[in-house]
C-alpha positions in Angstrom: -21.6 -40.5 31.3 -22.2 -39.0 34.7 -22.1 -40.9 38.1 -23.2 -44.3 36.4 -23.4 -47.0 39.0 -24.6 -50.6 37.9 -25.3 -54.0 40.0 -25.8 -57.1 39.4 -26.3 -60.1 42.0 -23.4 -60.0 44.7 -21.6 -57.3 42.5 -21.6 -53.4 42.1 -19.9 -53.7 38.3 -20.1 -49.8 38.3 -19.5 -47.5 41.4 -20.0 -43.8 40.5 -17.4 -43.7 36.8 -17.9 -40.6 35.4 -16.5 -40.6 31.7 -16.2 -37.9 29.0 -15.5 -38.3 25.6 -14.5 -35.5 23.0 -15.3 -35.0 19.2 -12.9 -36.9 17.0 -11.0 -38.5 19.9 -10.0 -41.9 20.7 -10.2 -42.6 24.5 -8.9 -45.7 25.7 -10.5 -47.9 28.6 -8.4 -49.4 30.5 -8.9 -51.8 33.5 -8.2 -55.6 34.6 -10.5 -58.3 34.2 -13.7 -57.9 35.7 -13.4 -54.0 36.8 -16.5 -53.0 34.6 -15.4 -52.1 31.5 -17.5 -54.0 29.4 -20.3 -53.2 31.7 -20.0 -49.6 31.2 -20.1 -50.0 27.5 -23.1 -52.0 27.4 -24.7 -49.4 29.8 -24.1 -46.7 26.9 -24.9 -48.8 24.3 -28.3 -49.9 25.9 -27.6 -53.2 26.4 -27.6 -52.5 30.7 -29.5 -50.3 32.2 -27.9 -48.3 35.1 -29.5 -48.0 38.7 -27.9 -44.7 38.7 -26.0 -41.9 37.2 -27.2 -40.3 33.3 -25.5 -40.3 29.9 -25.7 -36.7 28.3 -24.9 -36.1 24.1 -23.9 -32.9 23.3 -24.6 -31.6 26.6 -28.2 -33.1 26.7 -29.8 -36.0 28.5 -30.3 -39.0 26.5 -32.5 -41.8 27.8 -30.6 -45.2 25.9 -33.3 -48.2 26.4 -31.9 -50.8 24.0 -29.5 -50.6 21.1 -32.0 -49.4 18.9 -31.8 -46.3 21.1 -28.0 -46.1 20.7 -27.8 -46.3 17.1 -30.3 -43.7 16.9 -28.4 -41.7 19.1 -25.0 -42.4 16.5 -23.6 -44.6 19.2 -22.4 -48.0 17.7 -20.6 -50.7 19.2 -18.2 -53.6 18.3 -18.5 -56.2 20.8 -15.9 -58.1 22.0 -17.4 -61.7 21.2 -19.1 -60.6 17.8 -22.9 -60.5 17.5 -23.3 -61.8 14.0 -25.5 -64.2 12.0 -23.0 -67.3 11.2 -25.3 -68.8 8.1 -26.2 -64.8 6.4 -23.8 -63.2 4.1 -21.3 -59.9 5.3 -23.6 -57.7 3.5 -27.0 -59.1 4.7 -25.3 -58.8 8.2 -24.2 -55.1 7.7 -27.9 -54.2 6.6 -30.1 -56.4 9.3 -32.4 -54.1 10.9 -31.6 -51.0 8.7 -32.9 -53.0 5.0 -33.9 -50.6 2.3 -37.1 -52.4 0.5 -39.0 -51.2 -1.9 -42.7 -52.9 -2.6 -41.5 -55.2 0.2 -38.3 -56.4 -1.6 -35.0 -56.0 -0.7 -33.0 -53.7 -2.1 -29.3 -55.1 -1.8 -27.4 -53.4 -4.9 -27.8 -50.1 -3.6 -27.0 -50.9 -0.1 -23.5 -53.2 -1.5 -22.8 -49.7 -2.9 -22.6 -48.4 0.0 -20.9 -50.9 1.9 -18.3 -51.3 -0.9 -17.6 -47.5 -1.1 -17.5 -47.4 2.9 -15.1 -50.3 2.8 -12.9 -48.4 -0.2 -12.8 -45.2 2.0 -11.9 -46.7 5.4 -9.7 -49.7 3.9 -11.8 -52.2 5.5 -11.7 -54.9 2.7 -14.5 -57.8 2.6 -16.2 -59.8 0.4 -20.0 -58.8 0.7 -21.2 -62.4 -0.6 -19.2 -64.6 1.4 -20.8 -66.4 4.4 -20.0 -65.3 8.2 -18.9 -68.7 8.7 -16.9 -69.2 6.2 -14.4 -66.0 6.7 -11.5 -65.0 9.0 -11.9 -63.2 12.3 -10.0 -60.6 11.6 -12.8 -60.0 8.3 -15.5 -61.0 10.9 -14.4 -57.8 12.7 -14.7 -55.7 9.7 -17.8 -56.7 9.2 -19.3 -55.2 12.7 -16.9 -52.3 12.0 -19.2 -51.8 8.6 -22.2 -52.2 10.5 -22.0 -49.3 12.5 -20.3 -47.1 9.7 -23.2 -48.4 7.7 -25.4 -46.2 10.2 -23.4 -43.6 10.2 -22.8 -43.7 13.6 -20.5 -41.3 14.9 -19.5 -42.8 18.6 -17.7 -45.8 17.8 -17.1 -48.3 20.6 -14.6 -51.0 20.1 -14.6 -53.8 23.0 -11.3 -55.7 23.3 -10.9 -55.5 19.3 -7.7 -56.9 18.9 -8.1 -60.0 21.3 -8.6 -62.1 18.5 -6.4 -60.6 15.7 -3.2 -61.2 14.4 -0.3 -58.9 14.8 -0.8 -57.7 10.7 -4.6 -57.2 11.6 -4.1 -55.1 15.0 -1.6 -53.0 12.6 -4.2 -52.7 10.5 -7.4 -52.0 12.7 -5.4 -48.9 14.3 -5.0 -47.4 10.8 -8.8 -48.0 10.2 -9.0 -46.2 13.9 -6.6 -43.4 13.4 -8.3 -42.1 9.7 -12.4 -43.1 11.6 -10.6 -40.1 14.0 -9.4 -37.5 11.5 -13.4 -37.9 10.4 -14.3 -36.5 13.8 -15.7 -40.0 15.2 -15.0 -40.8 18.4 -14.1 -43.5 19.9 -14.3 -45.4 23.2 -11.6 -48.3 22.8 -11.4 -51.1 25.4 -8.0 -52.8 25.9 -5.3 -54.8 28.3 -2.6 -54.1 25.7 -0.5 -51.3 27.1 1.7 -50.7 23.6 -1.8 -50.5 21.7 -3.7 -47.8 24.0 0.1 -46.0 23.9 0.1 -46.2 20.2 -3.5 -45.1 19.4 -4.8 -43.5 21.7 -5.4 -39.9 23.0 -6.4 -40.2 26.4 -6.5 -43.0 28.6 -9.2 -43.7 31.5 -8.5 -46.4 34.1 -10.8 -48.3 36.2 -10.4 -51.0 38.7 -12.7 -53.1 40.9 -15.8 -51.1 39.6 -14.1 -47.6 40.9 -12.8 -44.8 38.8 -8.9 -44.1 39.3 -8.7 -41.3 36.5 -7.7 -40.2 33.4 -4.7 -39.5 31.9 -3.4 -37.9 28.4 -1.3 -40.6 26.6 1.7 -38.0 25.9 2.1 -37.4 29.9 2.5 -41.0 30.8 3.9 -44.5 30.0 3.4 -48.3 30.0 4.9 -48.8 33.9 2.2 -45.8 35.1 -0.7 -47.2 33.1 -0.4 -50.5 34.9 0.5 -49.1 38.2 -3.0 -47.5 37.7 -4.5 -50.2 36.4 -3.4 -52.8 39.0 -2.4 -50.6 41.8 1.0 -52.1 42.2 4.1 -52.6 39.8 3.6 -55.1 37.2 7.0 -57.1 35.9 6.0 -56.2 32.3 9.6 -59.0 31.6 9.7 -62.4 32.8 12.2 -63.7 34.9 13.4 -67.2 34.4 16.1 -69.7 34.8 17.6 -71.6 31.8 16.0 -74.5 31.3 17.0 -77.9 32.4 15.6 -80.3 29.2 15.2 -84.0 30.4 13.6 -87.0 28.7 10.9 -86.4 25.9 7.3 -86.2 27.1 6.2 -85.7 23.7 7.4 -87.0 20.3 5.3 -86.2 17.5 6.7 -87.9 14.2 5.6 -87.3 10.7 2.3 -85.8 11.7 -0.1 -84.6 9.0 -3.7 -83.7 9.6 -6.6 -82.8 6.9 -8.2 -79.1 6.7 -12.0 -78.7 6.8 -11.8 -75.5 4.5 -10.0 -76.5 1.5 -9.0 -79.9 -0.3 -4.8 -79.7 1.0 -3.6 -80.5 4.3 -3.4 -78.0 7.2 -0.6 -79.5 9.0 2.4 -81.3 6.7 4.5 -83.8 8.3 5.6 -82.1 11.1 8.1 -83.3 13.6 9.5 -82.6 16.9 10.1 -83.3 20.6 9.0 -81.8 23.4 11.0 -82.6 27.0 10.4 -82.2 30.8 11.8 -78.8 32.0 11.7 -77.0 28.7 9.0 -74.5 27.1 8.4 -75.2 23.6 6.7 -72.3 21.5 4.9 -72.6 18.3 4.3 -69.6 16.7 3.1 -68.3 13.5 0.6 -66.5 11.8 -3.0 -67.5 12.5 -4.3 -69.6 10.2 -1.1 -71.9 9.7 -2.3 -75.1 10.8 -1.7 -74.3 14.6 -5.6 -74.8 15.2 -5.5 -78.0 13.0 -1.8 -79.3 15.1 -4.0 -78.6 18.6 -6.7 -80.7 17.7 -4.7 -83.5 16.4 -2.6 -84.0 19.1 -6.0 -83.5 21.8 -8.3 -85.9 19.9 -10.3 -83.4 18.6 -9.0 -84.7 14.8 -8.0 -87.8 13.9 -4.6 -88.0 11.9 -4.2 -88.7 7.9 -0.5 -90.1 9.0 2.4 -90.4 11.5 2.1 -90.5 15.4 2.0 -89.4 18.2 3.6 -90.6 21.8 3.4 -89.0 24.9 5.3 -90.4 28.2 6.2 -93.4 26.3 2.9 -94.4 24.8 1.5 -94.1 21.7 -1.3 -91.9 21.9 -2.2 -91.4 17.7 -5.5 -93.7 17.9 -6.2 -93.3 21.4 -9.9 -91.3 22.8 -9.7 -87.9 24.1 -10.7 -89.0 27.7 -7.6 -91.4 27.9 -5.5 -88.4 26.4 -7.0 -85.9 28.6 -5.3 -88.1 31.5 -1.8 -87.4 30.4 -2.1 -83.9 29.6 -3.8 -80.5 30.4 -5.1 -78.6 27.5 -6.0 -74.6 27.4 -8.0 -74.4 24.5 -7.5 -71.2 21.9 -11.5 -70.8 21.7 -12.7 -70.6 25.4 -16.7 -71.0 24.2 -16.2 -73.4 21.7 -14.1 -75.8 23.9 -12.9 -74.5 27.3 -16.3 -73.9 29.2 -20.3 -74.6 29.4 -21.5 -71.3 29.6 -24.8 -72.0 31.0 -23.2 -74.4 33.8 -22.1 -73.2 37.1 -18.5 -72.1 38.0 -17.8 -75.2 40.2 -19.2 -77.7 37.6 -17.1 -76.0 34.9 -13.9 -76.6 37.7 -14.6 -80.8 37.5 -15.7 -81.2 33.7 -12.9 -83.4 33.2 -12.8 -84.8 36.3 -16.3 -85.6 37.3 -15.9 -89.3 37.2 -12.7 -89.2 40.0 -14.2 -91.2 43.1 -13.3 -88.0 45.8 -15.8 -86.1 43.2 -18.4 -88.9 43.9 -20.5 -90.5 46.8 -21.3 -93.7 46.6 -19.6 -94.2 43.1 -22.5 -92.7 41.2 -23.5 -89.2 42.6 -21.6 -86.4 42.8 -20.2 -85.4 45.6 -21.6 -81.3 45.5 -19.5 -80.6 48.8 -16.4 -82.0 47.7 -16.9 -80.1 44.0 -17.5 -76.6 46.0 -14.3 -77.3 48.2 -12.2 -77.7 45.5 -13.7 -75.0 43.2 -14.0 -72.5 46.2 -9.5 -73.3 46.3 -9.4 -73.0 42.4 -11.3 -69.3 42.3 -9.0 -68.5 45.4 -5.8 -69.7 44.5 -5.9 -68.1 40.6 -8.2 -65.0 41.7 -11.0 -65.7 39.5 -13.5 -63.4 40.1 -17.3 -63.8 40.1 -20.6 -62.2 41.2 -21.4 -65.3 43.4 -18.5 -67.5 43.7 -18.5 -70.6 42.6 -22.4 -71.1 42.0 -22.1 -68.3 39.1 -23.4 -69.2 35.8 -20.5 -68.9 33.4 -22.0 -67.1 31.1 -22.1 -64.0 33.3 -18.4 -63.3 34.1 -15.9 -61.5 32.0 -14.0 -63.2 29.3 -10.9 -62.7 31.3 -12.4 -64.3 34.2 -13.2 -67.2 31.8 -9.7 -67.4 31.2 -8.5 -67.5 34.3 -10.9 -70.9 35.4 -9.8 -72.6 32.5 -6.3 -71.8 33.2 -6.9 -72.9 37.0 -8.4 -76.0 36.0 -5.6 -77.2 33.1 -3.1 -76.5 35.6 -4.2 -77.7 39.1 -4.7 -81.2 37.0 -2.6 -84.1 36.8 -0.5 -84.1 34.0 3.0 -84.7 32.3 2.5 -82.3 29.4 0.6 -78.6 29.3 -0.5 -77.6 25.9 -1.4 -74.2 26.2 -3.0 -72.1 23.4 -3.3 -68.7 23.6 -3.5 -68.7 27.1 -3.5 -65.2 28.0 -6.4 -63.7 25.0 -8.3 -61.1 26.8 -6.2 -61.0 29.7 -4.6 -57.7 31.8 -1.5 -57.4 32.6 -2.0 -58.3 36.1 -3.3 -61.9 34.8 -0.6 -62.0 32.5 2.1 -62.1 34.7 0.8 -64.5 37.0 -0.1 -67.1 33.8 3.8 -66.5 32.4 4.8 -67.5 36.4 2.3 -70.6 36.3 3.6 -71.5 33.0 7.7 -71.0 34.2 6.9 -73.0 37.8 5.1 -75.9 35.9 8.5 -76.0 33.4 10.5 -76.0 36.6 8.5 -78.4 38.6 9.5 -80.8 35.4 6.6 -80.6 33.6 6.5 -80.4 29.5 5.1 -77.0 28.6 3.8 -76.8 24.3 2.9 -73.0 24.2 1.2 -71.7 20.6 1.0 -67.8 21.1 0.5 -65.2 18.0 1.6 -62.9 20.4 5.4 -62.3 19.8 6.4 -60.5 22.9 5.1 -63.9 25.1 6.8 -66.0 22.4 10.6 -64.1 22.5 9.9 -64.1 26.7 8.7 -67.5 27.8 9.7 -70.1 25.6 13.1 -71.8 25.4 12.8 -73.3 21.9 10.9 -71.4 19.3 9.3 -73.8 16.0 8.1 -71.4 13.2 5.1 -72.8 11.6 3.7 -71.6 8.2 1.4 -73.2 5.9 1.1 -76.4 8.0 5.0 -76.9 8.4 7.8 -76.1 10.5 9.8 -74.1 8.7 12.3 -72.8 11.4 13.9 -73.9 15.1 14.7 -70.5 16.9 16.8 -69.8 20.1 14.7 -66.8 21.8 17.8 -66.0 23.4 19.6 -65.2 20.1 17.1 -64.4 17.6 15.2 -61.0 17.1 11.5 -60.2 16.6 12.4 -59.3 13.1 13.9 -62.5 12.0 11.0 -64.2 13.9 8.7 -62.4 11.6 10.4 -63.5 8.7 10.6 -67.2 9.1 6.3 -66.3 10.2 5.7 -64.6 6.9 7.8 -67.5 5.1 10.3 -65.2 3.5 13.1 -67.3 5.6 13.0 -71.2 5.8 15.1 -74.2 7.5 15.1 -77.7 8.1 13.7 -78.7 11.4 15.0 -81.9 12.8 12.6 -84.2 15.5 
């Protein structure tokens, strides 16, 4: 890619990046939220077209329209949010738009021979039948990985891959990566996660703010030097923090079970504990332990089978989600789903919760649009959110990090006694990262609760003071992070270790 420069509205996403990319490599992109990454992707893959600049394959020009172009070009691309059909099968999604028919009939043994024998070779294991909606993320992502394998593509672009995967999956995907390599396919990998591009990657290319800062061989440099590019100033890659100073409970959840939607059993099993002002409590765990299921029982977004919940002294278990939302911030673990309206501006996206507060209002009916600018125009300054056009951008066109980072700005400038934070920092740099684990710390010490659920170990042994272990919908261990290790974490996550956890 050659002097690519793209725009869009009150942004130049692109600024002259010039990339290479070698047979049976795997470059890694690095940059932070918002520098163009994703942009220059979906410029290769035909998704963008640049104003400038021209993409060459094996030394000649290529002219890349639309996707179509790409794949015919052996240029295939796992997005970061997945572009799949939720209500077709795995296999009908790996075939759309390359079917084999025969007198206008689909011919779907033959092409679940293929898929099956791809997914032997590579180790990506799926079940062909089973509906998109009905299966993991982590199989969701080997679904689009079969897809472009499927058309034997041999450029392979992975966008943020492991932003939604659990630590066993990520292990997992940079196997599949590693042997896709040794093939001779390349592969353009986007990521913030320094220990991933060090681990699986060849060479390294950094951008930031739309510029090109360079590239760099992976044996020649380290995790402090990749950030330093990447940011343009040291990043604290440890937290610092003062012990904590526990006060009275903010939240006491007793006994709490909640139903699961995909099978007949319970996804969370009378669980129990107490969360106080001035402490960070963690729950970690494997994805899919009933941490989603916990989350939305305590927001409102489930009701409970048993026990309660109360939170600065009053029983919340049967109360709405507006009357909750009043008493406690919550960053949701599916930013689409439940943190944002894409197709709303920024600034409305700032108030949803807090539309109905009189200084948002004129006249006790209207909204007040000057007051909602003011304070969205201190939210995108304060947290560094960036957008194309402030806070009048629609949503939808910002980075996922940039998402992030309102959401986060939101939860936190609002009123509130407790902060449940879920995967706050998916899809963020390590720029972002720091400053959320310093939000996080400053709201513990202004005597705030703080309920953290993180997959991510590293932020679980660094800012939490009490650790609960939850697997298959139950605690099943209290850990000290300053006297436990990763590995006996892992343990209690797998449920090879077990204790009695006391409210």
């Amino acid at each position: 890619m050659l002097h690519i420069t793209k725009l869009f509205p009150g942004i130049v996403a692109n600024d002259d990046i010039t990339l290479q990319l070698r047979r049976g490599e795997i470059h890694a992109l690095l940059g932070e939220n918002g520098a163009g990454k994703s942009t220059l992707m979906s410029v290769l893959f035909g998704l963008y077209q640049a104003e400038k600049g021209e993409i060459r394959k094996d030394g000649k020009p290529v002219k890349i329209m639309n996707p179509n172009d790409a794949n015919d070009l052996g240029i295939g691309m796992v997005h970061q949010h997945f572009k799949l059909v939720q209500c077709f099968t795995v296999l009908e999604n790996i075939i759309l738009g390359v079917e084999t028919t025969k007198g206008g009939f689909l011919q779907k043994d033959e092409a679940k021979k293929k898929v099956m024998a791809l997914s032997d070779k590579y180790g990506l294991s799926v079940n062909p039948d089973a509906k998109i909606e009905d299966i993991t993320v982590g199989m969701q992502q080997r679904t689009e990985i079969l897809k472009m394998l499927y058309r034997d593509n041999e450029i392979l672009i992975f966008d943020e891959p492991t932003a939604v995967l659990t630590p066993q999956e990520i292990e997992e995907l940079m196997a599949i990566m590693k042997n896709l390599a040794k093939e001779g396919k390349s592969i353009l990998f986007i990521s913030h996660k320094l220990n991933e591009i060090m681990e699986v990657a060849d060479r390294c290319s950094v951008l930031r703010r739309g510029k090109y800062i360079g590239t760099v061989d992976i044996k020649d440099t380290n995790e402090q030097d990749l950030s330093r590019m990447m940011v343009g100033r040291d990043v604290k890659l440890v937290v610092d923090k003062e012990p904590a100073k526990p006060g009275k409970p903010i939240l006491q959840v007793q006994g709490m079970t909640v139903a699961s939607k995909a099978h007949s059993n319970n996804a969370v099993k009378n669980v129990s504990f107490t969360v106080r002002e001035g402490e960070i409590v963690c729950i970690a765990g494997i994805d899919g332990n009933g941490q989603t299921e916990f989350v939305y029982g305590l927001t409102g977004l489930e009701p409970l089978v048993s026990g309660s919940l109360t939170l600065c002294g009053q029983d919340i278990t049967k109360s709405s989600i507006r009357s909750r939302s009043k008493l406690l911030s919550h960053i949701p673990e599916d930013r689409h789903k439940h943190g944002l309206v894409l197709d709303y501006s920024l600034e409305y996206n700032m108030v949803l919760q807090r539309y109905y507060d009189p200084k948002f209002l004129s006249g006790g009916v209207f909204l007040n649009r000057k007051a909602i600018r003011e304070y969205s125009n201190r939210l995108i300054q304060e947290f560094d959110v960036r957008s194309g056009e402030g806070s009048v951008t629609i949503t939808r066109s910002m980075s996922g990090g940039n998402q992030q980072k309102a959401i986060i700005a939101r939860e936190i400038d609002k009123d509130h006694q407790l902060l449940v934070a879920v995967q706050p920092t998916r899809g963020l740099d390590v720029g972002a990262i720091e400053y959320i684990h310093k939000a996080l710390i400053k709201e513990r010490d202004e005597g705030k609760a703080v309920l953290l659920v993180s997959l991510e170990l590293e932020e679980v042994m660094n800012v939490s003071d009490r650790i609960l272990v939850m697997y298959e919908g139950e605690l099943v261990g209290e850990l000290d992070p300053k006297t436990t290790t990763t590995e006996e974490l892992g343990l209690y996550m797998a449920g090879a270790k077990r204790e009695e956890v006391r409210a």
